[in-house]
KOLMAR-617548 format. One record per atom (N, C-alpha, C): atom name; x negated, z, y. Coordinates in steps of 0.001 Angstrom, whole numbers, always signed. Each point is the difference from the previous one (the first is absolute). Layout:
CA,X,Z,Y
...
END
This chain:
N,-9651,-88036,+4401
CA,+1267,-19,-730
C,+548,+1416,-66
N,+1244,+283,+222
CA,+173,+982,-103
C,+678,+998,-1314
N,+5,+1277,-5
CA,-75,+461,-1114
C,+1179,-544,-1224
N,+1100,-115,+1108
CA,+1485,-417,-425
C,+45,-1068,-1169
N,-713,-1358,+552
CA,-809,-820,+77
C,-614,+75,-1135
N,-732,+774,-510
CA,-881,-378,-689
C,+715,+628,-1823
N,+746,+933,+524
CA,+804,+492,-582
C,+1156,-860,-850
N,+661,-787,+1172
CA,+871,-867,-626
C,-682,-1332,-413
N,-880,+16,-171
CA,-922,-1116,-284
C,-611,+471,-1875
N,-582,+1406,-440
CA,-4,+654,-1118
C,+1390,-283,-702
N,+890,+203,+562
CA,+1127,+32,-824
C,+165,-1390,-270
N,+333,-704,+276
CA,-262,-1404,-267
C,-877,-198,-1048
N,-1072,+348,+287
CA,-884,-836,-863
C,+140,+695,-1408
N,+1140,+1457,-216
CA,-2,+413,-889
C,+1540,-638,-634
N,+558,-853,+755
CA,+1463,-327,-415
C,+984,+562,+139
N,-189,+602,+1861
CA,+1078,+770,-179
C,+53,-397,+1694
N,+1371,-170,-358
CA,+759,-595,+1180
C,+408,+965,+706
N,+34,+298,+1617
CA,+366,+749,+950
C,+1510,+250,+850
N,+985,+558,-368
CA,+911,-355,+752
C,-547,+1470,+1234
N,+328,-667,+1363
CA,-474,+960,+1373
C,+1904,+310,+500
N,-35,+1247,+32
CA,+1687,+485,+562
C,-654,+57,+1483
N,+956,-516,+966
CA,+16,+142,+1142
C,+676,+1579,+674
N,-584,+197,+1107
CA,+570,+1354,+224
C,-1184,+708,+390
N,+638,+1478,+394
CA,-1349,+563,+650
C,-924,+630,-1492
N,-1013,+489,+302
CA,-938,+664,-772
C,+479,+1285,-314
N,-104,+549,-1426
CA,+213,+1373,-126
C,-1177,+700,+18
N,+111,+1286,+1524
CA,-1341,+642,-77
C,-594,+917,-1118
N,-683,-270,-101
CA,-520,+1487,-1367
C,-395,+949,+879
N,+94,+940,-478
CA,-695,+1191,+258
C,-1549,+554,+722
N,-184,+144,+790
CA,-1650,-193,+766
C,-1163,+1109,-926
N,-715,-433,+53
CA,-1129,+873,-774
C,+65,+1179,+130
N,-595,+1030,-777
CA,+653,+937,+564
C,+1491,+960,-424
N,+826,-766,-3
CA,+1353,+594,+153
C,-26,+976,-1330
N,+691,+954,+274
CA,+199,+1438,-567
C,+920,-449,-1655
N,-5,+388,-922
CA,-57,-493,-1095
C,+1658,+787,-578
N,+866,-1044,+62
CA,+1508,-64,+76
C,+283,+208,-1516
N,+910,+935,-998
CA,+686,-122,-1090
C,+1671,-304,+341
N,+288,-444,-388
CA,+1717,+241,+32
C,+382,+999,-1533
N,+796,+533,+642
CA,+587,+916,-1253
C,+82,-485,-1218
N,-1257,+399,-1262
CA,+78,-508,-1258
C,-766,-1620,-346
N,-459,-576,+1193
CA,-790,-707,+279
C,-1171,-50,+24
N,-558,-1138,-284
CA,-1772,-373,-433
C,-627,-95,+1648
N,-866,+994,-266
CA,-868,-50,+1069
C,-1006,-1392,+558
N,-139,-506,+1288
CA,-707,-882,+54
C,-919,+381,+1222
N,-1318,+91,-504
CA,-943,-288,+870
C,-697,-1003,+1035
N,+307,+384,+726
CA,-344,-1712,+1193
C,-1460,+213,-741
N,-168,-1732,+189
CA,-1428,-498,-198
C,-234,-978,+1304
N,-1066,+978,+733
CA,-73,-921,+1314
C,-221,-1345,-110
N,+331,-849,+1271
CA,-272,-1447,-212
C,-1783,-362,-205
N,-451,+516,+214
CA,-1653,-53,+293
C,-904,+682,-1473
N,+599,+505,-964
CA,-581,+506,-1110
C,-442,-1352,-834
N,-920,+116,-422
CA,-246,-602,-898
C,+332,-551,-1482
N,+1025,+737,+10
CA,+731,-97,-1364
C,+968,-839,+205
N,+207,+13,+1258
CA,+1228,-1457,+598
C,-1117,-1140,+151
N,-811,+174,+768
CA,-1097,-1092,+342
C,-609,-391,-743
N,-240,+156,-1359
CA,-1039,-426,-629
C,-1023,-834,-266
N,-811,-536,-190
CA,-809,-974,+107
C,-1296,-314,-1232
N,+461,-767,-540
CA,-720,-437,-1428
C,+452,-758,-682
N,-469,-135,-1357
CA,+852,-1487,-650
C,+1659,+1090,-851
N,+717,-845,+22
CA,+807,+93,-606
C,+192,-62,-1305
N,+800,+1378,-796
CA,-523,-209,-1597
C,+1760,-673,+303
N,+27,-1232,-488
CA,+897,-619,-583
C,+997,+366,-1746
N,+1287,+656,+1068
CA,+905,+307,-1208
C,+60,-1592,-1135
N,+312,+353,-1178
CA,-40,-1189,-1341
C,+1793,-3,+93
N,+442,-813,-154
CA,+1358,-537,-841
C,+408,+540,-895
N,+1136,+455,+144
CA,+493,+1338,-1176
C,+571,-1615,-1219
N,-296,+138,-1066
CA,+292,-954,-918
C,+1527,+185,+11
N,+622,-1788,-454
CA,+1091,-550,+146
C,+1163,+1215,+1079
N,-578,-309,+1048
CA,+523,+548,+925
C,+711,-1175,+584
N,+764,+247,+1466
CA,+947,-1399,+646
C,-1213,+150,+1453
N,-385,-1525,-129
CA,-404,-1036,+1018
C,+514,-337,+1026
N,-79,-533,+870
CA,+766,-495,+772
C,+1385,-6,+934
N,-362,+1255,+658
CA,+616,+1245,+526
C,+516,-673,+1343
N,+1110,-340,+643
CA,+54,-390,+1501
C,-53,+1269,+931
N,-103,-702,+1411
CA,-258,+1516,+664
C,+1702,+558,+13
N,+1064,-691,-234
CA,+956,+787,+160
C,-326,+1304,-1675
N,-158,-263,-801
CA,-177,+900,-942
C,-1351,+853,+339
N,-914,-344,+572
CA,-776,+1455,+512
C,+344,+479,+1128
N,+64,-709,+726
CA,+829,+1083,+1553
C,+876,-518,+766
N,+1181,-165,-665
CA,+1175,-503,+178
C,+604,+935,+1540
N,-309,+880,+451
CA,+149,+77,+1430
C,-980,-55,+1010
N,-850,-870,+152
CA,-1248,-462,+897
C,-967,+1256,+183
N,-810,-296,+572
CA,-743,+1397,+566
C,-281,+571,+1109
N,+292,+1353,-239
CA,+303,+675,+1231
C,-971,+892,+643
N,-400,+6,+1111
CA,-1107,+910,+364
C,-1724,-393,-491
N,-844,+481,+1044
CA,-1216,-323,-617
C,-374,+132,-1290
N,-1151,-553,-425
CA,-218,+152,-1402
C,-945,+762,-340
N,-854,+649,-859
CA,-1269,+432,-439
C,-431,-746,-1217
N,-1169,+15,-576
CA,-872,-64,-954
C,-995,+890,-271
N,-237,-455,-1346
CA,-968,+568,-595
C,-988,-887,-980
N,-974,+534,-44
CA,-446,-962,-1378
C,-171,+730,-1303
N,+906,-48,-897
CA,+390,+636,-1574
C,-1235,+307,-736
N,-518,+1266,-47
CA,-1194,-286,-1486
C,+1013,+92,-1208
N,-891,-126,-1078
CA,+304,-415,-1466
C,+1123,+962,+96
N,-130,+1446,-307
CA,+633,+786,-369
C,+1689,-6,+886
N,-142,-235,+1253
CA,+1473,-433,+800
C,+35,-1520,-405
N,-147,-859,-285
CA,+712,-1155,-1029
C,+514,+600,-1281
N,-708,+808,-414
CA,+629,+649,-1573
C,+1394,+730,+278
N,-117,+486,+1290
CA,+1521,+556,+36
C,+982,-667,+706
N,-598,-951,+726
CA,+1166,-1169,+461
C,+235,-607,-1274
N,-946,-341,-1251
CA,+896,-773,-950
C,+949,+903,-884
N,-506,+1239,+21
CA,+761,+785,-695
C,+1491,+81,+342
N,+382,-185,+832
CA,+1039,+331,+1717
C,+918,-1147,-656
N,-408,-1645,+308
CA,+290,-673,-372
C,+428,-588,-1331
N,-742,+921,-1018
CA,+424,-365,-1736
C,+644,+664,+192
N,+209,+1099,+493
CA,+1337,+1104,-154
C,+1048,-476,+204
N,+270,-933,+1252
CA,+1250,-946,+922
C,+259,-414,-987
N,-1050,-1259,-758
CA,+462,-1063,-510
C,+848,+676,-2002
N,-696,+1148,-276
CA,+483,+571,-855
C,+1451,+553,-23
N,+656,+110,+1247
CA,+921,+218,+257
C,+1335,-1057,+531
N,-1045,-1225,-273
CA,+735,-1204,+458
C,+649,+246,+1513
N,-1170,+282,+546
CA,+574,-102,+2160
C,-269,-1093,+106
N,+831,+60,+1278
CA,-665,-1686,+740
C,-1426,+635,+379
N,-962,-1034,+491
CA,-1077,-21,+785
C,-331,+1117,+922
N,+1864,+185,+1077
CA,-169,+758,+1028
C,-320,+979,-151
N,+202,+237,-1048
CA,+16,+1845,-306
C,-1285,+99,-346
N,-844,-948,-404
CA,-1437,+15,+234
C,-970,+478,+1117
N,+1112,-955,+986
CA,-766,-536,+1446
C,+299,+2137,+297
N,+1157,-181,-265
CA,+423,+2024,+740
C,-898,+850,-458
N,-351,-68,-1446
CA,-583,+1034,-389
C,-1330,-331,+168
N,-970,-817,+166
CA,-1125,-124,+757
C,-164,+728,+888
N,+474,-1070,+1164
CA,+341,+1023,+1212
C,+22,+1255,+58
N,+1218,+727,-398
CA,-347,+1598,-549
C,-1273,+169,-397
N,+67,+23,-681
CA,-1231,+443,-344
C,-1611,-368,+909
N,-107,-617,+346
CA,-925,-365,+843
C,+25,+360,+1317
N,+1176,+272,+318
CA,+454,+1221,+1028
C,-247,+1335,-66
N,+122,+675,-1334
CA,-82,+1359,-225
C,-1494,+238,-509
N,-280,-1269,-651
CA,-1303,+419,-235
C,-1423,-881,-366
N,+579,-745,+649
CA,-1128,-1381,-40
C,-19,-336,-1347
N,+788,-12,-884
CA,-296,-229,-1326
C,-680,+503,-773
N,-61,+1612,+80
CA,-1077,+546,-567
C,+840,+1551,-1024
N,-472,+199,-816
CA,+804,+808,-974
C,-448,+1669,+264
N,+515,+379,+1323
CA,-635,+848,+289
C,+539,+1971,-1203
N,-912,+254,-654
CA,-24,+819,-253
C,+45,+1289,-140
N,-485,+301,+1069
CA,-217,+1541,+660
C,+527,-414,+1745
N,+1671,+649,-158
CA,+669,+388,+1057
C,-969,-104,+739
N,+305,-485,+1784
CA,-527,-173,+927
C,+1086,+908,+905
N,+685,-611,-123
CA,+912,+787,+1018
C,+1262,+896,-627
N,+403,+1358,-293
CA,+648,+671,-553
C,+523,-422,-1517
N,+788,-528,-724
CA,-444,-237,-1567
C,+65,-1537,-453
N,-214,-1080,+1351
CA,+268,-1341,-351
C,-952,-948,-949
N,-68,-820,-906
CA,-348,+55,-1126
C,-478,-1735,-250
N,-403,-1008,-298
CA,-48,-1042,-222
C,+492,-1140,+804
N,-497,-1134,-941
CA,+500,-1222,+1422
C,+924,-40,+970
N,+1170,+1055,-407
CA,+1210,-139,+758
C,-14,+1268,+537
N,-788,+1001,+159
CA,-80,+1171,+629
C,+1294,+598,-415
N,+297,+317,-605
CA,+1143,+345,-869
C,+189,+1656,-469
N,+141,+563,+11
CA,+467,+1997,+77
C,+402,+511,-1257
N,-923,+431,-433
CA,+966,+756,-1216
C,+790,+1035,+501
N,+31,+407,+678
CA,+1139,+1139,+978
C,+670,-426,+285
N,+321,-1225,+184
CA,+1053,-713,+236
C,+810,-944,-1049
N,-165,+193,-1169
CA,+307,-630,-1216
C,+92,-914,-287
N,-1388,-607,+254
CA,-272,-1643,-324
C,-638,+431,-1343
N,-775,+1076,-361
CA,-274,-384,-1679
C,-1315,+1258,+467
N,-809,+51,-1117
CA,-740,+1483,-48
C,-1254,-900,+681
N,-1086,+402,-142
CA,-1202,-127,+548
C,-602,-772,-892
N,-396,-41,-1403
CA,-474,-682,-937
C,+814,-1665,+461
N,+1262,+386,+180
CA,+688,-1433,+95
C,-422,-1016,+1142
N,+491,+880,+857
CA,-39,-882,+1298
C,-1358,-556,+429
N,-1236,+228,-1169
CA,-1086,+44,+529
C,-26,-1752,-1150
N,+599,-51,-879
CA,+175,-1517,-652
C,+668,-565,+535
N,-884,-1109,+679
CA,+317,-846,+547
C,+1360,-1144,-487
N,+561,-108,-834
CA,+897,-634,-625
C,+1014,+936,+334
N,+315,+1425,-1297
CA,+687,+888,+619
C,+711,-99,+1257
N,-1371,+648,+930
CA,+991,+21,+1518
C,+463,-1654,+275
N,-651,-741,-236
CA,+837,-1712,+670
C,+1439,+218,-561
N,+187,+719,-1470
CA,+1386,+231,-408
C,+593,+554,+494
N,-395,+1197,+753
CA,+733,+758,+778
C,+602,-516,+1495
N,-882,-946,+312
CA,+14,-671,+1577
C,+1096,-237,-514
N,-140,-1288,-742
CA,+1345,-1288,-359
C,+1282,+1244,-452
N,-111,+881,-525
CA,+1311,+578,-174
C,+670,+322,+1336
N,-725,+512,+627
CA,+569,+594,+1525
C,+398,-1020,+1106
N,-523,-1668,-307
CA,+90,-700,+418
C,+1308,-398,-632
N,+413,-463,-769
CA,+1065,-189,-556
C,+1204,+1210,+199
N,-225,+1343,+63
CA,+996,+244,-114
C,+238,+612,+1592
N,-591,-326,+1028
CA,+82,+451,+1285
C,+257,-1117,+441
N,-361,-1250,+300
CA,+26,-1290,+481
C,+374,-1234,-1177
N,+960,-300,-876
CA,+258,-223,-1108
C,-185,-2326,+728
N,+470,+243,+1855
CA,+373,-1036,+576
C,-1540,-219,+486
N,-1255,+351,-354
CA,-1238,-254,+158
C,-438,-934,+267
N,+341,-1109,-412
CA,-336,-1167,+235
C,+618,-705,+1078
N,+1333,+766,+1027
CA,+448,-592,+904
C,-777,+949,+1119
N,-1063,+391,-183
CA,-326,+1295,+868
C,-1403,-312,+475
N,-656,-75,+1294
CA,-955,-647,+217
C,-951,+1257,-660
N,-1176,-448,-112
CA,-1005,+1252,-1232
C,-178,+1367,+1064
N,-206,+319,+807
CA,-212,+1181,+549
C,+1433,+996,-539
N,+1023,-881,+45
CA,+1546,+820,-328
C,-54,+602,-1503
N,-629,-1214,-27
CA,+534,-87,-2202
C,-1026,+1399,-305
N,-1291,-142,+624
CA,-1111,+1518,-334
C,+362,+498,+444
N,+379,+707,+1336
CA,+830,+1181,+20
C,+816,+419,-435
N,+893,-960,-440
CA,+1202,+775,-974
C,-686,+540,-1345
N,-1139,-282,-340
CA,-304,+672,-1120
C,-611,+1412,+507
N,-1093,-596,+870
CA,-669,+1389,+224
C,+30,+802,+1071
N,+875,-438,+942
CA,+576,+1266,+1030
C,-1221,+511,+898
N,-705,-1124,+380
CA,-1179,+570,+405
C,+24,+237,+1707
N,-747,+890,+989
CA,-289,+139,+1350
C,+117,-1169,+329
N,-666,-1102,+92
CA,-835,-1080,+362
C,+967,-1070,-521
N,+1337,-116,-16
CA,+662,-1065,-1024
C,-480,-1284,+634
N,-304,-867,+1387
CA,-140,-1066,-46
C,-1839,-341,-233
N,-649,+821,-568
CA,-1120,+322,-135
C,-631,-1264,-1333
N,+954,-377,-964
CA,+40,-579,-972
C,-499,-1725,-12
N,+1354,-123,+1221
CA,-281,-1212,+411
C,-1166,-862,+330
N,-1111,+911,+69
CA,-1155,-577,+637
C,-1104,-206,-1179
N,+326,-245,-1249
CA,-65,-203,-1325
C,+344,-1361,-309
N,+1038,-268,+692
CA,+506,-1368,-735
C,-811,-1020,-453
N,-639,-553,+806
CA,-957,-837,-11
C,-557,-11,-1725
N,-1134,+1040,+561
CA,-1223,-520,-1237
C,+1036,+642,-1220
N,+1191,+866,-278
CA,+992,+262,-717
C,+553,-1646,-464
N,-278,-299,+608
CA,+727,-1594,-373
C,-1082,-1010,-491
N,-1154,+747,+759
CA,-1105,-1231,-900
C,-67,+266,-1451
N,-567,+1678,-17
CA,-421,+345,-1279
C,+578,-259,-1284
N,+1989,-102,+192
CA,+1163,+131,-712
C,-609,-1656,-515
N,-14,-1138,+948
CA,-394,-1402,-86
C,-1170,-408,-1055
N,-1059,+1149,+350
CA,-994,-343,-536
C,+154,+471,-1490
N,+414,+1130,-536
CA,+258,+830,-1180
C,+1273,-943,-423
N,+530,-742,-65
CA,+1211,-627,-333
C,-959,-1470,-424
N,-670,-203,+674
CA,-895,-1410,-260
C,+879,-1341,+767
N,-1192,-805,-152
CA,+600,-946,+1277
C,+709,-1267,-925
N,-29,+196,-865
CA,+885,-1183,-522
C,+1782,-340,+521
N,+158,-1506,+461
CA,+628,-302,+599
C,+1602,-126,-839
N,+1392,-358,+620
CA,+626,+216,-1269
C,+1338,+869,+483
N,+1235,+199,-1146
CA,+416,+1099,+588
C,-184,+989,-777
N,+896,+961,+402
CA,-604,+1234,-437
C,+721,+457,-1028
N,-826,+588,-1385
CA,+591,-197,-1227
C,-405,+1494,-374
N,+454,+595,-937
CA,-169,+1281,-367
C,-658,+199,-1532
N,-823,+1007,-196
CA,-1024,-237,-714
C,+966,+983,-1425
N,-213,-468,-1257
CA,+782,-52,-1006
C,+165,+1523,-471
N,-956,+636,+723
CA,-44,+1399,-690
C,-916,+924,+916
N,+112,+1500,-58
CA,-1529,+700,+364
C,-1128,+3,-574
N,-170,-623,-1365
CA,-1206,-576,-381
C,-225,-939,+538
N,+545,-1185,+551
CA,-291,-1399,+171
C,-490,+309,+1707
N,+707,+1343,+402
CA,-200,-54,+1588
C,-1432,+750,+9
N,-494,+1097,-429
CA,-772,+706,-450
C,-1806,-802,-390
N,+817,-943,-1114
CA,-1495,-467,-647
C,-208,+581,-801
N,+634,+1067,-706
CA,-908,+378,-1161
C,+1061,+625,-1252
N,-306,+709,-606
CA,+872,+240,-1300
C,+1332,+1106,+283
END
């Protein structure tokens, strides 16, 4: 069976429906390739196809259901422009589910659609596998969203809270691409983050669309909005 295959076969069984865009493949970047900023832009590090951090292999810690969250998501509301270009994976430990749900209470705290879920995943799992990186890697980029305090996304203490910077994504998302949702996801993340690598994103979609599915919970239904940020939250 092949990988594709087995792939669109996971998603399924997680409730999440596939729309496939016809058209050619967008190439990524080959291993290797020399490490691109655009002016004022978040640095992105290729992560070869062959690392292990794409490949992973073990059980899956299964993200939980963000309480009275919305169910029953169609694929036009997670990836309402099909998918484009190969895909990658990973398999999430605990601590990258903690910041995909974080990502996602943030959306839903802000009353987004879904998509802006499915985008800011992606991002982030692009820039940094979902991981809250701390100590600059590459000149002063900073947390899930590789994000610059030199570039005035917020100081270093900030961008390193994970909530925080998701606030910062969604602002730049909104006020650079306001038509986001008519914008297939590689467009909608670059307009926030101006990155080397802009169709680099795209290859996120996927498990960006499972995880959003799975953290939303599978209850069937339409989609209803949760009464408050306590009620979305869970707690006081």
């Amino acid at each position: 069976m092949s990988i594709r295959r087995q792939i669109f076969l996971a998603l399924a069984a997680a409730g999440v429906a596939v729309l496939v865009q016809s058209g050619p493949a967008i190439a990524a970047p080959p291993p290797g390739t020399p490490v691109v900023r655009a002016p004022d832009g978040p640095v992105i590090t290729e992560i070869p196809a062959d690392s292990p951090e794409v490949a992973a292999i073990g059980p899956e810690s299964v993200g939980k259901p963000i309480p009275n969250s919305s169910g029953g998501l169609t694929p036009a509301q997670l990836i309402p422009h099909g998918i484009e270009g190969e895909q990658r994976h990973f398999t999430p430990n605990p601590e990258q589910w903690d910041n995909a749900r974080t990502i996602v209470e943030v959306v839903l705290r802000r009353d987004l659609p879904a998509y802006a879920a499915v985008v800011a995943l992606a991002t982030a799992m692009q820039e940094s596998l979902l991981r809250n990186v701390t100590e600059a890697i590459d000149h002063d980029s900073l947390g899930v969203f590789q994000q610059r305090p030199s570039a005035g996304w917020g100081t270093s203490e900030q961008l390193t809270d994970p909530r925080f910077a998701t606030e910062r994504f969604l602002d730049a998302l909104l006020v650079h691409a306001p038509d986001y949702q008519a914008m297939p996801l590689w467009q909608a993340a670059q307009a926030a983050q101006r990155s080397g690598f802009p169709m680099a994103y795209a290859r996120w979609q996927e498990q960006a669309a499972q995880m959003v599915s799975r953290l939303l919970g599978p209850r069937q239904g339409p989609v209803r909005r949760a009464a408050s940020a306590q009620a979305v939250l869970g707690c006081c």
